[in-house]
Structures are given as structure tokens and as C-alpha cells.
N, CA, C and O of each residue as an XYZ file, in Angstrom:
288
protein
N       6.416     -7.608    -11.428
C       6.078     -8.086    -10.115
C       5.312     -6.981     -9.391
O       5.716     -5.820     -9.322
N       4.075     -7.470     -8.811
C       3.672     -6.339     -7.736
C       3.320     -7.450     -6.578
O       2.854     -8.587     -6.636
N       3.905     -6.312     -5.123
C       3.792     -6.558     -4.228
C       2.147     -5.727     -3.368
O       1.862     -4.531     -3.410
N       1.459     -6.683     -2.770
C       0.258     -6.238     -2.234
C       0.993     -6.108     -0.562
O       1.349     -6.984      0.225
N       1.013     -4.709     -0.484
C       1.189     -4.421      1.673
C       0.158     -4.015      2.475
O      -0.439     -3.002      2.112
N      -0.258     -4.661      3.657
C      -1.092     -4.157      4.415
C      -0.122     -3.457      5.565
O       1.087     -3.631      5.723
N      -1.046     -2.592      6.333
C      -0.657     -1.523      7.091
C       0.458     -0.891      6.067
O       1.635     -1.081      6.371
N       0.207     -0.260      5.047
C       1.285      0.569      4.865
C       1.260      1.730      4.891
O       1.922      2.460      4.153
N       0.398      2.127      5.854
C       0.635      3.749      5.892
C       1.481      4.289      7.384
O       1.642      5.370      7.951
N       1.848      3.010      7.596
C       3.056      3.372      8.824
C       3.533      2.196      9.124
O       2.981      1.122      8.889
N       4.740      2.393      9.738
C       5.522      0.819     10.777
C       5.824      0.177      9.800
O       5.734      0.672      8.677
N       6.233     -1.025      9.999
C       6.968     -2.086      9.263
C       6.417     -2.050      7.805
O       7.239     -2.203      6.901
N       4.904     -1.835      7.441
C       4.629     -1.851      5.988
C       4.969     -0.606      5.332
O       5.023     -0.555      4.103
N       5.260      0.656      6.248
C       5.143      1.591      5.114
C       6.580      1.438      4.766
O       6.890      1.840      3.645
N       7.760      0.802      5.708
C       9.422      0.602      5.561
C       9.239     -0.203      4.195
O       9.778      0.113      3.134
N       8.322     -1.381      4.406
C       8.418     -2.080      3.233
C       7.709     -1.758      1.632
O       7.609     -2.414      0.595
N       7.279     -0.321      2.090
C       6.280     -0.174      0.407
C       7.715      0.654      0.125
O       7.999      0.789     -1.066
N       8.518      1.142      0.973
C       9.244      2.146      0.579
C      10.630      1.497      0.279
O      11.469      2.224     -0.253
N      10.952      0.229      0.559
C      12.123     -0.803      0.420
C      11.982     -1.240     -1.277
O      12.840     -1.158     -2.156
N      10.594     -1.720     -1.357
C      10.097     -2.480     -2.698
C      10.041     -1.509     -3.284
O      10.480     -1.716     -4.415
N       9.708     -0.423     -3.143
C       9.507      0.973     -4.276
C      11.155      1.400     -4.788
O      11.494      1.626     -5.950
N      11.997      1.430     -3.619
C      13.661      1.356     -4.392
C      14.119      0.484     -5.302
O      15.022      0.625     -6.126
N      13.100     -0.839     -4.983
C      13.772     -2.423     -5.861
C      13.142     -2.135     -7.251
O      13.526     -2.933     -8.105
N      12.094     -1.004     -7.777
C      11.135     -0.733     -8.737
C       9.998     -1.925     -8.870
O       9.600     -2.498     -9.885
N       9.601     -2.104     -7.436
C       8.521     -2.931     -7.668
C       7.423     -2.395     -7.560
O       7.370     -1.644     -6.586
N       6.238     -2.477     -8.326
C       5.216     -1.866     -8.126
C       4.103     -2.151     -7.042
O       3.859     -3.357     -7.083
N       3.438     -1.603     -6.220
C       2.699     -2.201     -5.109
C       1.230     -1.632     -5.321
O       0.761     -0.848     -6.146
N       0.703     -2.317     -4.282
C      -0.799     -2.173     -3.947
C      -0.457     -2.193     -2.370
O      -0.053     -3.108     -1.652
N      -0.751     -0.929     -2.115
C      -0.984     -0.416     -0.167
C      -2.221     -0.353      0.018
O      -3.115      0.049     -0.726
N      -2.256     -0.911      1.399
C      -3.836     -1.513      1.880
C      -3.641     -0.445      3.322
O      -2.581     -0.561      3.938
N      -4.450      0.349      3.713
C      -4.432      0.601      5.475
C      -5.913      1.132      5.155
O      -6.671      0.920      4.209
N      -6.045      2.045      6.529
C      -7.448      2.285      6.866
C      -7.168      3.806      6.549
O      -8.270      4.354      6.573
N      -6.380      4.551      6.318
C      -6.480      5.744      6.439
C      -5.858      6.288      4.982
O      -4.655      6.222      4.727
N      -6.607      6.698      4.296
C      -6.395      7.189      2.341
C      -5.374      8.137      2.603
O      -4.434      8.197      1.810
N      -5.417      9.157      3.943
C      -4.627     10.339      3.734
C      -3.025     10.179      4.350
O      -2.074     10.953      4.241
N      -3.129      8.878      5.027
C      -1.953      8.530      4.990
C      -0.966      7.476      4.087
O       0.243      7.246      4.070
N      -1.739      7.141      3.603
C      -1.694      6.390      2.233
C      -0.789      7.068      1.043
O       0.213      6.691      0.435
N      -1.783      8.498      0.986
C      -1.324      9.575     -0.141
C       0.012      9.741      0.626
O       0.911      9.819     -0.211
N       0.396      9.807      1.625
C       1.812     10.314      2.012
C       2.746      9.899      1.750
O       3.787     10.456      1.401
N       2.354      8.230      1.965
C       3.506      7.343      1.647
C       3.653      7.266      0.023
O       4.774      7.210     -0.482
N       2.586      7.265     -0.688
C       2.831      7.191     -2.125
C       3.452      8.388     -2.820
O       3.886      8.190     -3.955
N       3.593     10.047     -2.107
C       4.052     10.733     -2.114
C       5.443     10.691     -2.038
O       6.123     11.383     -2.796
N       5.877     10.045     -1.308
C       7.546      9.819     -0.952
C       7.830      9.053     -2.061
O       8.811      9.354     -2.741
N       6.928      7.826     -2.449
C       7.473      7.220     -3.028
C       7.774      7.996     -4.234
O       8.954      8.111     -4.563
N       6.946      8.485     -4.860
C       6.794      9.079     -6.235
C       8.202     10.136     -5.974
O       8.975     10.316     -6.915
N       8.399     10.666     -4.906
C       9.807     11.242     -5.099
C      11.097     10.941     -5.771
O      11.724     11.764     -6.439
N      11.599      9.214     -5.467
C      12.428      8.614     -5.840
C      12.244      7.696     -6.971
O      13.297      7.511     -7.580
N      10.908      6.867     -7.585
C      10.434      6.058     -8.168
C       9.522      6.160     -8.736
O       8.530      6.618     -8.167
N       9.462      5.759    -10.165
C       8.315      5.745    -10.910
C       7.462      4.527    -11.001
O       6.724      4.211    -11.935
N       7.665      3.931     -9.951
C       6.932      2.308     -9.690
C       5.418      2.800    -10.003
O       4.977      3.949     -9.977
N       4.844      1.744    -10.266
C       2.908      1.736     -9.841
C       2.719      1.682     -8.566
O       3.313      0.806     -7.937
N       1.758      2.700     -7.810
C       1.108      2.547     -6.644
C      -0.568      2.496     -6.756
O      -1.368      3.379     -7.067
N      -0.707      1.503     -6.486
C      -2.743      1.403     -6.212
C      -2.590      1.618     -4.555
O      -1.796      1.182     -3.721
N      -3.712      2.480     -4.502
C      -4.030      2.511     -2.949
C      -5.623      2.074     -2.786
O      -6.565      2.335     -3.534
N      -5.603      1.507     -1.859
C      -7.174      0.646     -1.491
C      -7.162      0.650      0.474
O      -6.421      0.243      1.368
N      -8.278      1.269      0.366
C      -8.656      1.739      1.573
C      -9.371      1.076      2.488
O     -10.546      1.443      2.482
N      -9.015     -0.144      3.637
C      -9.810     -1.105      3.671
C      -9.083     -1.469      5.298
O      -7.881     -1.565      5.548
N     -10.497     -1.659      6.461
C     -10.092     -1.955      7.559
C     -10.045     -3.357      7.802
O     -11.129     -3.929      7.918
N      -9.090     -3.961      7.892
C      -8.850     -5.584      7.518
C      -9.440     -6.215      8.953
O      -9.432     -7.446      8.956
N      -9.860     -5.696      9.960
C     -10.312     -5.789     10.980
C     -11.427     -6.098     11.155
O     -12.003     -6.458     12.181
N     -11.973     -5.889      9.547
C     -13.545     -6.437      9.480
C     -13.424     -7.203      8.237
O     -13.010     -6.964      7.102
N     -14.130     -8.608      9.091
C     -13.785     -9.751      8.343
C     -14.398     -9.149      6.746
O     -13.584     -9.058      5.827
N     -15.791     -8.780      6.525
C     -16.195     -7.985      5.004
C     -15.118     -6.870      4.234
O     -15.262     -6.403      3.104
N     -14.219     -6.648      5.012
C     -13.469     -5.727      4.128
C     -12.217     -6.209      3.950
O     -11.317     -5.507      3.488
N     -12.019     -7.736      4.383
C     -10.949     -8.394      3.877
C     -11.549     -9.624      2.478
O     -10.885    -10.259      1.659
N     -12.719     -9.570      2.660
C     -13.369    -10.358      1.366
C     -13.495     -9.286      0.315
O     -13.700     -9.600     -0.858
N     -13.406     -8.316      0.609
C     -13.950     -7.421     -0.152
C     -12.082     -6.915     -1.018
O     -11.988     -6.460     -2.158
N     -11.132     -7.123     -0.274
C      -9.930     -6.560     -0.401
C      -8.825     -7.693     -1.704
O      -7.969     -7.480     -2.562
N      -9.796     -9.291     -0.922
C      -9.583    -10.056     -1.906
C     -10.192    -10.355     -3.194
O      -9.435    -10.662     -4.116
N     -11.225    -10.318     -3.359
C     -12.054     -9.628     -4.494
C     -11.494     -8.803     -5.401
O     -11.386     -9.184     -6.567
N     -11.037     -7.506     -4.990
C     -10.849     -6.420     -5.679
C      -9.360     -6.522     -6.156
O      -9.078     -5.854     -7.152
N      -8.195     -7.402     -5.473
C      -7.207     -7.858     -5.852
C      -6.729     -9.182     -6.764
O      -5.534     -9.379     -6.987
């Protein structure tokens, strides 16, 4: 199973990349910012050897949510 999260480089998505990463689910984190991205996948990799894809994408623009579905 992989779970795809947006906003997960803080608030409710990064609780949830880090909830699903205990369950050993593997994810795909979506936010706008790579270097907070690396942080959260950092933690994760502390406790879990899940898969993390990170994809860097401001969903705020309608092209980088076509572009987000595409690539997923």
C-alpha cells in the first residue's frame, strides 16, 4: 500500500506521513518546500524503513496539480 499526502511538510499531513510511516506504509509527500520535505522524511527514516518519494509541487497552481497527477 502507498499512501500519496499533500501538505506534508507540516500540520495535519506531516502528523499523517508520520502516523502511516509507524503503520509501515510507504508514502509519496507532496508540499512546496523540498527542504522541508527532507525533514520529515528524515524523522521518518529514524523509526522506519517504509518508501518515501518526495515531489515538490505547489498545488495552488492548477498546472502543478496536472502535473502531480501525471507523475503519480
Amino acid at each position: 500500500m502507498i499512501a500519496l499526502i499533500t501538505g506534508a511538510s507540516s500540520g495535519i499531513g506531516r502528523a499523517m506521513a508520520l502516523n502511516l510511516a509507524s503503520r509501515g506504509i510507504d508514502l509519496i509527500l507532496v508540499a512546496r518546500s523540498y527542504d522541508k520535505l527532507i525533514e520529515v522524511k528524515r524523522e521518518i527514516r529514524s523509526f522506519s524503513s517504509v518508501r518515501v518519494k518526495l515531489i515538490t509541487k505547489d498545488l495552488s497552481i492548477n498546472e502543478e496539480c496536472i502535473e502531480l497527477h501525471e507523475e503519480v
